[in-house]
C-alpha positions as CSV (number, residue, x, y, z in Angstrom):
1,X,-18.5,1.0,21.3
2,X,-14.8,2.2,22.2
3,X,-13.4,4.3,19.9
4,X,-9.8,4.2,18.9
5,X,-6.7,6.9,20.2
6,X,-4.6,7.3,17.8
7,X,-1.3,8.0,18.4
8,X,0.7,10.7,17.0
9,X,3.6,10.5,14.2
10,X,6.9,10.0,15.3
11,X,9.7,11.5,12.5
12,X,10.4,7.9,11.7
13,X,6.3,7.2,10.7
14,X,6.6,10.5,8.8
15,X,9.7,8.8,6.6
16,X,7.9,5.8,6.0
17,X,4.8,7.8,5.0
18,X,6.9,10.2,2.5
19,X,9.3,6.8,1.1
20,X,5.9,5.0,0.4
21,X,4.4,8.2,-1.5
22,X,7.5,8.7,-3.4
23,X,7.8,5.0,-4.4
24,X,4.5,5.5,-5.4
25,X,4.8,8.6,-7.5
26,X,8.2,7.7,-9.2
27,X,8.6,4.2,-9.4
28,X,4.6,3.2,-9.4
29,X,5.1,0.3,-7.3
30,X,5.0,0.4,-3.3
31,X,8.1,-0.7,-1.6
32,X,8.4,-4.2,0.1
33,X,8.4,-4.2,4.0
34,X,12.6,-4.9,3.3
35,X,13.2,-2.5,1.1
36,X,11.5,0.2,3.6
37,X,13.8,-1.5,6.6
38,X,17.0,-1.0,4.7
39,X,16.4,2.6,3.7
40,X,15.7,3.8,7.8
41,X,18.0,1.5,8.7
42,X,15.7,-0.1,11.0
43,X,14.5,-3.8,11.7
44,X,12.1,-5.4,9.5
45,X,10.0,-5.5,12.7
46,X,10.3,-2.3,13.9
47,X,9.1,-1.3,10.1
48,X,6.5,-3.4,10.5
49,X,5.3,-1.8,14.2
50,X,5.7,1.8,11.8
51,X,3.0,0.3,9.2
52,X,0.7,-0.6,11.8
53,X,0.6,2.4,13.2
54,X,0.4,4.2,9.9
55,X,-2.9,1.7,9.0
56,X,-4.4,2.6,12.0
57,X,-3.9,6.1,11.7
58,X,-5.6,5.8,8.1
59,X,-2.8,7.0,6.6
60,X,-2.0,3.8,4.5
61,X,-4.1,0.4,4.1
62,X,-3.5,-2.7,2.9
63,X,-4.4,-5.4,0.3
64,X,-4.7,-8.5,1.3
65,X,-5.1,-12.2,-1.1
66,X,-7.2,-14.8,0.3
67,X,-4.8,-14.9,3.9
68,X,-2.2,-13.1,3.8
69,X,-0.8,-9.7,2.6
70,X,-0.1,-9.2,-0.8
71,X,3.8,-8.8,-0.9
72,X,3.8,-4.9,-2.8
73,X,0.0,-3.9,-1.4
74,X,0.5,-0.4,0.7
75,X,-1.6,2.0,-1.0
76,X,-2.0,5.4,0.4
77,X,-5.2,6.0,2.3
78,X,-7.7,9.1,1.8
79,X,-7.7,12.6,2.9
80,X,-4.2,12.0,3.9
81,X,-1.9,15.4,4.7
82,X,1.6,15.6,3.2
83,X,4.4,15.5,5.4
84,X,7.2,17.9,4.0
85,X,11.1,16.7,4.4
């Protein structure tokens, strides 16, 4: 079986990663895939390309309904390191 590169963090990844644990720590909710877009001023594409990479890096997953994603499910994954400002 092939095992997966991962890539490394770009400083945009590591602002997603540090917006998502603070969300998490202060408000207790994640932040939508929008909400994350507007505050990097980036596409909500481009944010999405960001979470994917975070997922497969195991830095974040995912919760998912029956077949879809659930709207507010990033939860932070384990073992993670923190990324200062």
């Amino acid at each position: 079986m092939r095992k997966k590169i991962k890539k490394p963090l770009k400083k945009t990844d590591k602002r997603i990663f540090n917006f998502v644990r603070r969300s998490l720590e202060n408000r207790k909710i994640p932040p939508t895939v929008r909400e994350i877009a507007k505050y990097l001023r980036i596409s909500v594409g481009a944010a999405h390309r960001h979470l994917k990479k975070l997922r497969n890096n195991g830095l974040l997953k995912f919760r998912y309904g029956e077949k879809q994603r659930v709207t507010r499910g990033i939860k932070i994954g384990t073992n993670v390191p923190f990324f200062g400002r």
